[in-house]
Backbone as CSV, one residue per row, in Angstrom:
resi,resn,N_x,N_y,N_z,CA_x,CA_y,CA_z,C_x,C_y,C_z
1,UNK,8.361,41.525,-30.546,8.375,40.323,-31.329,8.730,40.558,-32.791
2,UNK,8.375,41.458,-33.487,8.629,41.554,-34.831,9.835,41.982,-34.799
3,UNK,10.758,42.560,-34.025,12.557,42.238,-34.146,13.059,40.792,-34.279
4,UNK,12.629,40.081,-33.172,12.955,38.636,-33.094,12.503,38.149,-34.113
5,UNK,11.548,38.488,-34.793,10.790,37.105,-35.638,11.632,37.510,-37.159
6,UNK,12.071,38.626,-37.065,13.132,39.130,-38.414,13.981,38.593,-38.525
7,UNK,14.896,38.567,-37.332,15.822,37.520,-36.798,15.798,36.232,-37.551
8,UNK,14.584,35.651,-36.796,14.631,34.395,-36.977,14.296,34.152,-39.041
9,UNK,13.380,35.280,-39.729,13.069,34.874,-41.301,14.611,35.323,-41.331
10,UNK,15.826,36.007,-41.242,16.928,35.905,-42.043,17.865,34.966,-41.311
11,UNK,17.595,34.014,-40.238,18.690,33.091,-40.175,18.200,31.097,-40.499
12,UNK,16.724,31.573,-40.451,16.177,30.617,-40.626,17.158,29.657,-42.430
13,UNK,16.611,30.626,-43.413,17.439,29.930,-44.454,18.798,29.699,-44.365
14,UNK,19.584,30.126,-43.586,20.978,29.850,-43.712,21.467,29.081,-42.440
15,UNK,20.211,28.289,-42.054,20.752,27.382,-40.982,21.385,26.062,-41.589
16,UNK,21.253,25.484,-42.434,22.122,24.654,-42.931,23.844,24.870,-43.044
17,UNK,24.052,26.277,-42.745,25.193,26.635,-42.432,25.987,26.636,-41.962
18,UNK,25.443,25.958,-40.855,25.682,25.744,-39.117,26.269,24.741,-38.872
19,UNK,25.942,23.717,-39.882,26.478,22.063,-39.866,27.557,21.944,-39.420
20,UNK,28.281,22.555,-40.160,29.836,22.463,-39.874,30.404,22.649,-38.903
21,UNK,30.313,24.498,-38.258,30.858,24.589,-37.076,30.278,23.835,-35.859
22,UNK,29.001,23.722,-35.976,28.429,22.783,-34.761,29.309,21.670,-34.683
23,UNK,29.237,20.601,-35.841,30.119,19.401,-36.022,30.940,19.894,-34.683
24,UNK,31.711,20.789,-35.295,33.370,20.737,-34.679,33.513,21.535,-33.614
25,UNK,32.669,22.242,-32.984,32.878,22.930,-32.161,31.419,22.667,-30.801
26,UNK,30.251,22.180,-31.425,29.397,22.409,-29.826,28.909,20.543,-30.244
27,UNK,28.869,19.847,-31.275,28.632,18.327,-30.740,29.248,17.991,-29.297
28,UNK,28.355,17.098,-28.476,28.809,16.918,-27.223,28.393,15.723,-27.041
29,UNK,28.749,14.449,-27.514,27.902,13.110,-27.056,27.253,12.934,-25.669
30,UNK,27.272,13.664,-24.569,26.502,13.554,-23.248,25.608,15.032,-22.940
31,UNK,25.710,15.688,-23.976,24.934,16.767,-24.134,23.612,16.646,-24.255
32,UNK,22.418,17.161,-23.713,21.179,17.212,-24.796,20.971,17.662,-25.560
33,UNK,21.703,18.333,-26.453,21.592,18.019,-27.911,22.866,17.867,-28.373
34,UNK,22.809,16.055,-29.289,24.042,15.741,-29.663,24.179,15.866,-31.117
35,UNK,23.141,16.156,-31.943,23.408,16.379,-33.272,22.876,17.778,-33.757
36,UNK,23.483,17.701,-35.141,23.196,18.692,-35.622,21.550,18.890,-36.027
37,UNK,21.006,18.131,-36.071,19.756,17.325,-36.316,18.632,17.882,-34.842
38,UNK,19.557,17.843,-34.193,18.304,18.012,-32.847,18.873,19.219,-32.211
39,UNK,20.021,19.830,-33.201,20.073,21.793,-32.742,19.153,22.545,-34.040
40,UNK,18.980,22.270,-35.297,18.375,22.522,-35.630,16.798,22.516,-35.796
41,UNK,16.408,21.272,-35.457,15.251,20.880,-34.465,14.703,22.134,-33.577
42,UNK,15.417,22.486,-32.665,15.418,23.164,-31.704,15.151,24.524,-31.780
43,UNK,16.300,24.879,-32.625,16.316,26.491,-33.569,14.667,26.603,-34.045
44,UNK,14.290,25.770,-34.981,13.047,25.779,-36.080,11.880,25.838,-35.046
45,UNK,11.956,25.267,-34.340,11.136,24.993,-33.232,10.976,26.740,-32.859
46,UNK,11.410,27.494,-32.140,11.846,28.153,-31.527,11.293,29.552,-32.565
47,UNK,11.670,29.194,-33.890,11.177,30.082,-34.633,9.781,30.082,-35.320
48,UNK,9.371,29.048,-35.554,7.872,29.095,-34.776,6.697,29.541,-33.823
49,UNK,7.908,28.882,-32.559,6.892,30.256,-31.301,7.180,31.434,-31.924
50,UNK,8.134,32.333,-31.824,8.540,33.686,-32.258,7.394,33.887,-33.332
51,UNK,7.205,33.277,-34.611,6.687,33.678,-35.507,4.956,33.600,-35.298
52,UNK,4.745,32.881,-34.319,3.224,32.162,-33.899,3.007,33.720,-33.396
53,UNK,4.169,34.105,-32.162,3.624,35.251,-31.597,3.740,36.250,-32.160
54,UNK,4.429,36.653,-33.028,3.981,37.916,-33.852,3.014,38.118,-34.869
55,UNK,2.442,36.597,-34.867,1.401,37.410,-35.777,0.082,37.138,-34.699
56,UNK,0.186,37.070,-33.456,-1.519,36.761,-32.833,-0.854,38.608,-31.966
57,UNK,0.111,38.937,-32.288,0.711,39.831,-31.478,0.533,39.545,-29.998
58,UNK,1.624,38.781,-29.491,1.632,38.135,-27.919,3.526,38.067,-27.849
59,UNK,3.465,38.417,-26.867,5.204,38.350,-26.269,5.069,37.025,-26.480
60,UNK,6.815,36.705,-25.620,7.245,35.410,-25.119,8.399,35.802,-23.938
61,UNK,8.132,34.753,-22.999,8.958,34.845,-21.855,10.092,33.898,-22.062
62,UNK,10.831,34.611,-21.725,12.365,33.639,-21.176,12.177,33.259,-19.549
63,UNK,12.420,31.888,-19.383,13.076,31.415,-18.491,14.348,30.662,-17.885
64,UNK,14.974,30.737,-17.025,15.876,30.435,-16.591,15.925,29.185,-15.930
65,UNK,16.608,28.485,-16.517,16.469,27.034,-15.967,17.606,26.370,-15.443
């Protein structure tokens, strides 16, 4: 976890970055997630768990869906 959660403190600030290419390259109006708004949502989200679990020191599982 403390690889991932590094990860996530150096991309976390430069997610506003993202705006753009998302715009133009992964917006998908029949997608579940159609904005940039609810991929970053998602990201922040995400870096949370990561960060929740490195500091109670607890993995996280991937699943396949």
């Amino acid at each position: 976890m403390p690889l991932i959660a590094g990860w996530w403190r150096q991309a976390a600030p430069q997610l506003e970055s993202l705006r753009e290419p998302f715009d133009r390259h992964a917006a998908e109006p029949r997608g579940w997630i159609t904005t940039f708004e609810a991929f970053a949502d998602l990201l922040t989200d995400w870096g949370e768990v990561v960060t929740e679990a490195e500091r109670r020191g607890w993995g996280i599982v991937g699943l396949r869906c």
